[in-house]
C-alpha positions as CSV (number, residue, x, y, z in Angstrom):
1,X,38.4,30.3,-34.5
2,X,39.0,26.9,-33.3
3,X,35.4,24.5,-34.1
4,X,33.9,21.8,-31.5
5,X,36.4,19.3,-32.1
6,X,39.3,21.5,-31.4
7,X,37.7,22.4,-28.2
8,X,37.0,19.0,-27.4
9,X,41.0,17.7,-28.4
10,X,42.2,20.6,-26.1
11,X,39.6,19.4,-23.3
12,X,40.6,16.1,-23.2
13,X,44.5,16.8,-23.4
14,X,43.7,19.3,-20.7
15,X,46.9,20.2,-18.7
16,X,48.8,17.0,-20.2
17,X,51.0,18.7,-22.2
18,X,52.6,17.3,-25.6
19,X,53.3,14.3,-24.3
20,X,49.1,13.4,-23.6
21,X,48.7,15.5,-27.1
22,X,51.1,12.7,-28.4
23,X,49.2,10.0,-27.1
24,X,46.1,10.9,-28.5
25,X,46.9,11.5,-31.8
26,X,48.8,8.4,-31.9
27,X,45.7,6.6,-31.0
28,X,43.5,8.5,-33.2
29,X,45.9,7.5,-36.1
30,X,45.8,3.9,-35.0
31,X,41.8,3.9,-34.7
32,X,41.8,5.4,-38.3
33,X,44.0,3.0,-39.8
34,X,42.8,-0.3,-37.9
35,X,40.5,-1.7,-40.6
36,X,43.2,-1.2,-42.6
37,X,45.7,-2.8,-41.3
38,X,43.6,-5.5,-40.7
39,X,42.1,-5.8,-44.6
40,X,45.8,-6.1,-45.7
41,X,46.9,-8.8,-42.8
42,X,44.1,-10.6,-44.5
43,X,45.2,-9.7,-48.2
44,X,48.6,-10.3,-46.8
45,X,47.9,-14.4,-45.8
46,X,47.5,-15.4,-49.5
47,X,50.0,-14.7,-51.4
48,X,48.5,-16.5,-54.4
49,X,45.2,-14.1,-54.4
50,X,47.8,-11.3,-54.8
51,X,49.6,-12.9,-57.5
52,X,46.7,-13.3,-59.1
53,X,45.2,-9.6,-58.7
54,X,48.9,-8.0,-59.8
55,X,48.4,-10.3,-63.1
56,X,45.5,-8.5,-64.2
57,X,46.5,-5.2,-63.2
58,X,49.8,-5.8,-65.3
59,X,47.9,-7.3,-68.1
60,X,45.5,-4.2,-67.6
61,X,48.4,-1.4,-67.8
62,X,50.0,-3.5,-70.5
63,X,47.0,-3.7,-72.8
64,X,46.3,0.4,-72.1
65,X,49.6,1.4,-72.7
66,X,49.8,-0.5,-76.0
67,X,46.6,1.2,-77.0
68,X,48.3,4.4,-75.6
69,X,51.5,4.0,-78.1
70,X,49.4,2.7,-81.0
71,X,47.3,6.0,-81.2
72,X,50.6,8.2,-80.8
73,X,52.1,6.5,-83.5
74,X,49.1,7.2,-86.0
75,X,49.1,10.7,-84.4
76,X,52.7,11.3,-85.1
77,X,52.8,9.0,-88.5
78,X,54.8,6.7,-87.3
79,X,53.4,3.7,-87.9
80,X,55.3,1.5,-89.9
């Protein structure tokens, strides 16, 4: 059984047919995603920031994964 929201999607599109169903989920998509979208405009206008944020991460991954292979190698005896 449909809840409230379904009801009130199916009022609002009323007789409008898939092309108002369309429309509304379009702009409920666009309404979800609008803080978004605007966070990575931001992120997006200095280029330098990211730079600086994918460094880390990459030194990050690099330093786990090195970890990572060190303790399979002294699992597996193959440290040499």
């Amino acid at each position: 059984m449909p809840g409230p929201a379904a009801a009130s999607v199916a009022e609002e599109i009323g007789a409008g047919g898939a092309a108002r169903l369309k429309a509304v989920v379009t702009e409920a998509v666009n309404e979800r995603f609008r803080a978004i979208r605007a966070s990575r405009r931001e992120l997006a206008a200095n280029p330098a920031y990211l730079r600086a944020v994918l460094r880390r991460g990459n030194e990050r991954a690099a330093a786990l994964a090195g970890d990572t292979l060190d303790s399979v190698r002294r699992l597996m005896r193959m440290s040499y």
